[in-house]
Residue, then its C-alpha position, 0 to 999 in steps of 0.5 A: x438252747x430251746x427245745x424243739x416243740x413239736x405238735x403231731x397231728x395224728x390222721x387228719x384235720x379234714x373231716x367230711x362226709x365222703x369217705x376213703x380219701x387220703x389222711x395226713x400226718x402234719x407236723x408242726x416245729x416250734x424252734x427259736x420262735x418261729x413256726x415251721x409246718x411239713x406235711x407228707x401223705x400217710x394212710x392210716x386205716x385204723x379208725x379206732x372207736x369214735x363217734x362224729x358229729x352229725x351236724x355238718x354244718x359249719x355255721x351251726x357248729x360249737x368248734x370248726x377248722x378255723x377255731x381249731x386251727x387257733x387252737x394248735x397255735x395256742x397251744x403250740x406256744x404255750x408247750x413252748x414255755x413249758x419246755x414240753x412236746x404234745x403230739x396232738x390227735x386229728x381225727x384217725x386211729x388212736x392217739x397212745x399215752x406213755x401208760x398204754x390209753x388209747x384215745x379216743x377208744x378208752x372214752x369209756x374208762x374215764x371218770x371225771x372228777x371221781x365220777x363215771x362220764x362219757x366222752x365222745x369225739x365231736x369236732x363240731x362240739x355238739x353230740x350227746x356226750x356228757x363231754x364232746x372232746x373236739x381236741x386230744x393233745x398228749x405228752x409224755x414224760x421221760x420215765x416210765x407211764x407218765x404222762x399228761x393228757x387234755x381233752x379239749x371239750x364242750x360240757x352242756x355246750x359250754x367249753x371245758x379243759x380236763x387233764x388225765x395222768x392215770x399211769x395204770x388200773x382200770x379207770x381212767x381218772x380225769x379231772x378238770x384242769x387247774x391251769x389258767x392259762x389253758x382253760x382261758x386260751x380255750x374259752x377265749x378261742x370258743x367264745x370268739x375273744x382275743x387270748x389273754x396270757x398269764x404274766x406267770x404262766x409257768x408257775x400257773x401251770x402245773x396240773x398236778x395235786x399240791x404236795x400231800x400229807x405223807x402219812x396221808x398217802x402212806x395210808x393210801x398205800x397200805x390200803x392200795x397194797x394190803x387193805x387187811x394187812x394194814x388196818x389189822x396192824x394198824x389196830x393192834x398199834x404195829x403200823x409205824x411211819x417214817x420219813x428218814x428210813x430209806x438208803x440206797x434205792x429208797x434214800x428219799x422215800x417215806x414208807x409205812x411198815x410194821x417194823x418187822x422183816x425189809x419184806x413188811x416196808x412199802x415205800x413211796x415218794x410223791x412228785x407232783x401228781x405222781x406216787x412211786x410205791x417201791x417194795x422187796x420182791x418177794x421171789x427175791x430174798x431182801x438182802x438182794x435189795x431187788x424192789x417191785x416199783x409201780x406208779x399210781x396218782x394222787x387222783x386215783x388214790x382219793x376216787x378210791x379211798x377219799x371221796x365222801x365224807x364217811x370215807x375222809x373220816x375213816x383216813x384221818x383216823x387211820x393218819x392219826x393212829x399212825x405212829x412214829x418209826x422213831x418210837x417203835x422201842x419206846 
């Protein structure tokens, strides 16, 4: 049976020059392929952080009503192939992630494609924003802070989709979509074209990073969780990976470790975009099995430690110095 897709409109899509008016909370359900729209009254005082557009003038204006409108429907479809529910910001408050992101209040944590940018909610699309987001559309996973966000934007007037599924730290790591279908339904939609959809949209769709080397993220582990701890090891030829060590809570993790105590593994597991890092709480003796377990992305692994050419060579070295668990008594 479908699942029902739902896109929640947070405030309201009305944005005039006269101020305190009622917002409103629509809500749009896709079931069975047919589109219902229930709208009921909602105030909502909390503004938020945001900066509108001063040009209102419509027909001077890079995004208006009637192109947003299509996009919601645009988007509404496409949620529906990917069996996904994305609640939708319009304008009032804030729109929360799974991980805690307030939009648009954290425009000034995010950095696109490594580097720090500014953001600015601009429903016409004009502003002085190095990015003017006219759409924020949110999902959030069944577990813990994942998530995936969309700014739908302009970038030096032209238009842009980027993605954000930071899950924690101080930066929000945003990069430009590698989906398709989103980044030609939005250009179709700015420029004023029909859409043309993907035959294979499902397969194209997937914002995550491919499938990494995992002594590649087992370095970025190690340097994430003790930088010192792991490169002293690491030189002395006492850094082992493995990546059929786990039983239990880790059965299905890879881990670095100096072979030591259970207290000396890190454990991690990458899916998609996503690396779950597991490890022994330390008020907790090892024999109860008791793990810390946080959430971090490939994305903000590689701003961190991966970016230039000085850095991807110091990584690699430390992969290739990486040895086996298997050989550790040889």
């Amino acid at each position: 049976m479908k699942k029902i897709i739902k896109i929640v409109l947070v405030g309201t899509a009305m944005l005039t020059l006269t101020a305190c008016q009622n917002h409103k909370k629509s809500t749009i359900t896709k079931q069975t392929g047919v589109g219902k729209v229930q709208k009921a009254n909602n105030s909502n005082d909390d503004k938020g952080n945001r900066t509108f557009g001063s040009d209102s003038n419509a027909n001077d204006s890079t995004w208006d009503s009637e192109k947003q409108d299509k996009l919601d429907d645009f988007l509404d479809d496409w949620a529906t192939t990917m069996n996904q529910e994305y609640e939708k910001y319009d304008g009032d408050g804030q729109i929360t992630t799974a991980a805690g992101e307030k939009f648009p209040r954290d425009f000034n944590r995010v950095y696109v494609n490594g580097q720090k940018a500014s953001l600015s909610y601009e429903p016409s699309g004009k502003g002085n924003a190095d990015y003017n987001v006219v759409a924020i559309y949110n999902y959030d996973k069944d577990e813990g802070a994942s998530h995936i966000t969309y700014f739908f934007a302009f970038h030096k007037n032209q238009p842009i989709v980027l993605v954000d599924e930071t899950t924690n730290g101080d930066k929000v790591m945003a990069k430009e979509t590698e989906n398709r279908d989103l980044i030609n339904g939005f250009n179709s939609i700015a420029t004023g074209q029909n859409i043309e959809k993907s035959s294979n949209s499902k397969s194209k769709s997937n914002d995550s990073s491919s499938v990494e080397n995992p002594k590649l993220i087992g370095v970025f582990v190690g340097l994430l969780k003790d930088g010192d701890w792991f490169k002293d090891n690491l030189n002395d030829g006492h850094m082992y990976f493995s990546d059929d060590s786990g039983y239990g809570k880790t059965k299905g993790y890879d881990c670095i470790t100096t072979g030591g105590d259970p207290q000396s593994y890190y454990w991690f597991k990458q899916d998609g975009n996503n690396i779950t890092v597991k490890y022994n709480d330390h008020d907790h003796s090892p024999a109860e099995g008791i793990y810390k377990t946080e959430h971090y992305t490939i994305d903000r692994l590689k701003s961190d430690y991966y970016v230039n050419s000085g850095q991807k060579d110091e990584v690699n070295g430390y992969v290739d110095a990486l040895k086996s668990l298997d050989d550790k008594d040889d």
